[in-house]
C-alpha positions as CSV (number, residue, x, y, z in Angstrom):
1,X,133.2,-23.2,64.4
2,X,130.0,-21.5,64.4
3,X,131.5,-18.0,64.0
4,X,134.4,-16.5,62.6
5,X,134.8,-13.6,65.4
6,X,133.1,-12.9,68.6
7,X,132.9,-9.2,68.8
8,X,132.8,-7.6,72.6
9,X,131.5,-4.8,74.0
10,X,133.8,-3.4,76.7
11,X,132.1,-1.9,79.7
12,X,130.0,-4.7,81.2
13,X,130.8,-6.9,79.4
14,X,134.6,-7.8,79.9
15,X,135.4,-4.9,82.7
16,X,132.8,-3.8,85.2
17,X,132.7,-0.4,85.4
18,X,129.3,0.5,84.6
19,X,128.2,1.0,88.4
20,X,131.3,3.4,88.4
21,X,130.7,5.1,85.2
22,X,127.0,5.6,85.7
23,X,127.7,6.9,89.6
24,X,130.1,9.5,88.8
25,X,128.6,10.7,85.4
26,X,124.9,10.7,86.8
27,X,126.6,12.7,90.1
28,X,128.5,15.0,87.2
29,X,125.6,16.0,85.9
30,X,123.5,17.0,88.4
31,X,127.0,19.0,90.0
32,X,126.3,20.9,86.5
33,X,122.1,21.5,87.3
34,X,121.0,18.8,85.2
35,X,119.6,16.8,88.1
36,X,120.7,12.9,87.3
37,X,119.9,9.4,89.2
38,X,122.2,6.8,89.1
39,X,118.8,4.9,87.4
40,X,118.4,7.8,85.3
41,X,122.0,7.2,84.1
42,X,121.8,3.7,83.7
43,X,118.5,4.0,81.0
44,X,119.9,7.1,79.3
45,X,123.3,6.8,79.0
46,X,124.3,3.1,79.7
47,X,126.1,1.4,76.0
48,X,126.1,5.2,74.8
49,X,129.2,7.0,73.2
50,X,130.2,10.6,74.7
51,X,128.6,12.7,71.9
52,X,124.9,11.3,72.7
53,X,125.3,12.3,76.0
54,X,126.1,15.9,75.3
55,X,122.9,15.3,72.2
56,X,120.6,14.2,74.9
57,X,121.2,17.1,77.3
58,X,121.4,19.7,74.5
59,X,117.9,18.0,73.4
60,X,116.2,18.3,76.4
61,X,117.4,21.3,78.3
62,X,118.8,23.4,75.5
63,X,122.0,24.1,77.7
64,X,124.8,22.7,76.1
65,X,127.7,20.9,78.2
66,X,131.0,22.7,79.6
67,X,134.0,22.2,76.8
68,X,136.2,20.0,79.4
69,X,133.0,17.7,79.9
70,X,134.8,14.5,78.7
71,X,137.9,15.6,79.9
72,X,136.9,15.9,83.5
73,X,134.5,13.0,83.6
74,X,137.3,10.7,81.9
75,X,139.9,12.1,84.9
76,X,137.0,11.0,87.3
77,X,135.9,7.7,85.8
78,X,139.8,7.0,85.8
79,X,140.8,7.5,89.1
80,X,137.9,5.4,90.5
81,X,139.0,2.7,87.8
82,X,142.3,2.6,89.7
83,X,141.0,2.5,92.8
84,X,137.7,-0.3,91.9
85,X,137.7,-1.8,88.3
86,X,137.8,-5.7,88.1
87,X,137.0,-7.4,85.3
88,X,133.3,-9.2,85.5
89,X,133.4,-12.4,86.6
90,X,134.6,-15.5,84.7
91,X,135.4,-13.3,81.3
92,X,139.0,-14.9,81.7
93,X,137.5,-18.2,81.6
94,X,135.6,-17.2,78.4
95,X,138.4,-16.0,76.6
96,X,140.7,-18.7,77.7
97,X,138.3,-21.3,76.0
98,X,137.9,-19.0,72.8
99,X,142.0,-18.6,72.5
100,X,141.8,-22.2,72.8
101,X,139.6,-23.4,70.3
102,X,141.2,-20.8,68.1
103,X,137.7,-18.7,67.9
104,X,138.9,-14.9,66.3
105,X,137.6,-12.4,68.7
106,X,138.0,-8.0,69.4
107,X,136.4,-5.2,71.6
108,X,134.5,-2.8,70.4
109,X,133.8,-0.2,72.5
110,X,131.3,3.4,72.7
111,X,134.3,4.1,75.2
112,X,137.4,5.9,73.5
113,X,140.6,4.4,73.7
114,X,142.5,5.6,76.5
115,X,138.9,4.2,78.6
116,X,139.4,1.0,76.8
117,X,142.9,0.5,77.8
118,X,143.1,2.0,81.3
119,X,140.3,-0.5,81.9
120,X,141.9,-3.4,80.3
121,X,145.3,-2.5,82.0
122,X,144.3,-2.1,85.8
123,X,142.1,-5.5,85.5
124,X,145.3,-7.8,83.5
125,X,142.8,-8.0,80.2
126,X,145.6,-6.0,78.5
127,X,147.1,-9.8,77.8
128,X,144.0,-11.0,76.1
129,X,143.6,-7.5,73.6
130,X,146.1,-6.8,71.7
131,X,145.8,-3.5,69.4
132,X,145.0,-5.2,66.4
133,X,141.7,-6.3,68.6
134,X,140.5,-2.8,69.7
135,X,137.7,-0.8,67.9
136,X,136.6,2.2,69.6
137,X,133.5,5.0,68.5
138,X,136.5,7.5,68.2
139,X,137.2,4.9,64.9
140,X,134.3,5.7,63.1
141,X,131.8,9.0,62.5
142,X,128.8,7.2,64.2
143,X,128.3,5.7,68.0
144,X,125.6,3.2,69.0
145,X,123.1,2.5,67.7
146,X,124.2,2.8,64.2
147,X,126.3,0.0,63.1
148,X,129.4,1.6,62.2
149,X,131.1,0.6,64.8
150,X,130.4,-2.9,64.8
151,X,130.9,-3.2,60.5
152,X,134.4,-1.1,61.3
153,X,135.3,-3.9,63.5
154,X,134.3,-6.9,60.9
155,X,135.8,-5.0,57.9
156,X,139.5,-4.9,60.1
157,X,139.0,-8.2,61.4
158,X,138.5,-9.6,57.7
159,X,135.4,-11.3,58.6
160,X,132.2,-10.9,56.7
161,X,128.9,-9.2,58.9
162,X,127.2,-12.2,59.0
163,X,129.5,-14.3,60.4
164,X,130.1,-12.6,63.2
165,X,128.5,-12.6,66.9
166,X,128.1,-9.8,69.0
167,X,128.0,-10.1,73.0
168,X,126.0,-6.9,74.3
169,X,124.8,-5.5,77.3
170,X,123.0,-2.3,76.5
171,X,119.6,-1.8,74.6
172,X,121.8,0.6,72.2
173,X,124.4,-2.2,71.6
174,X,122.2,-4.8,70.8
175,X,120.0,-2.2,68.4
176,X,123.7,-1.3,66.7
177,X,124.6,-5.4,66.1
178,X,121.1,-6.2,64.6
179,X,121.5,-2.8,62.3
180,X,125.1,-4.4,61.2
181,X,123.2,-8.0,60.3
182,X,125.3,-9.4,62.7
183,X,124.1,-11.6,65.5
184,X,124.0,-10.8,69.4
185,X,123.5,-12.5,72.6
186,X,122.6,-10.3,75.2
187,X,124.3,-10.1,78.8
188,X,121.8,-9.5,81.5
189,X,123.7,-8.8,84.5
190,X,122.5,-5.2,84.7
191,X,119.8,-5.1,82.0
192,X,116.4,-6.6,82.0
193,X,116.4,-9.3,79.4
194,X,113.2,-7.5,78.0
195,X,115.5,-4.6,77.3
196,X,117.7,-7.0,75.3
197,X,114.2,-8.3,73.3
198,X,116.9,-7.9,69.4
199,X,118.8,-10.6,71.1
200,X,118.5,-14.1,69.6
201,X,119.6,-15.3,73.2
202,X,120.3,-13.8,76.5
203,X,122.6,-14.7,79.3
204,X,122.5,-13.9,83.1
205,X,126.4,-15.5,84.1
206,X,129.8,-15.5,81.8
207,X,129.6,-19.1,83.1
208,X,127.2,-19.1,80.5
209,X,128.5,-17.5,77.6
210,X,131.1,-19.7,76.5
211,X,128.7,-22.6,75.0
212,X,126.8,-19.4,72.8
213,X,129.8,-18.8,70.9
214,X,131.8,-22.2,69.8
């Protein structure tokens, strides 16, 4: 095998809800007078964990963000997960193919858990990620794009940093993988593969993916 773990990212990447994240939190924000494109959303925010977003808006505005901020966003995101998530296209097929050629793999996610597993519940995923396979930013001190995340995940997974391979979609998430010595292949379904440039290879279709990782 050419790895010993294939390490996720969640949101777009195995579920797609970064149209519905980035629409409702972008909407959210400029609700609280911090005027927000969905495109605005999508560059700032997109691969990030809650505490940069608060950072960023603290950073530029000097206004910091209502106490319930996650808490209302999160009931928002949810109910429009319920209503719209799926998982992104032919991500079954990927993991079918890794379970069989016994390939180790987890998520780790800038989402918390409850995200993670709502997410993974409404689109059937649940059967493919166990707990044992779900790393979150609430895990460790530091979100993308420090690598805390990602060496959290390798360290509980018993596999060393370098044998591991990272499958991104965000600028951040590919910057966090490369900080961890760790591989990445980069996912462009929503992202510019010159936004993905730390990538060692880049991918437009899951069809794809598979052959990048065994």
């Amino acid at each position: 095998m050419r790895y010993d773990l294939v390490i996720f990212d969640n949101d777009g990447v195995l579920v797609d809800s970064e149209p519905l994240s980035n629409r409702h939190l972008a909407a959210y924000l400029t609700e609280l007078g911090h005027p927000t494109t969905y495109e605005d959303s999508i560059r700032d925010y997109m691969g990030s964990a809650m505490h940069r977003i608060h950072d960023l808006v603290l950073e530029r505005t000097g206004q910091r963000l209502p106490a319930d901020f996650d808490d209302v966003f999160h009931a928002r995101v949810f109910a429009a997960f319920e209503r719209e998530l799926k998982p992104v296209a032919g991500v079954t097929e990927v993991l079918e193919r890794l379970r069989a050629e016994g390939v180790p793999y987890c998520v780790a996610s800038s989402g918390s858990h409850e995200r993670i597993r709502v997410g993974h519940r409404v689109t059937g995923l649940d059967r493919w990620f166990d707990e044992g396979r779900i790393f979150s930013s609430q895990d460790v001190g530091r979100g993308k794009p420090a690598p805390d995340l990602f060496l959290h995940a390798a360290r509980e997974m018993g596999v060393a940093p370098e044998r591991c391979i990272v499958v991104e979609d965000s600028p951040l998430g590919v910057q966090a993988a490369v900080a961890a010595g760790m591989d990445v292949v980069g996912f462009t379904a929503m992202t510019p593969a010159e936004k993905l440039a730390g990538a060692g290879k880049v991918f437009a279709h899951m069809g794809e993916l598979a052959d990048l990782l065994v």
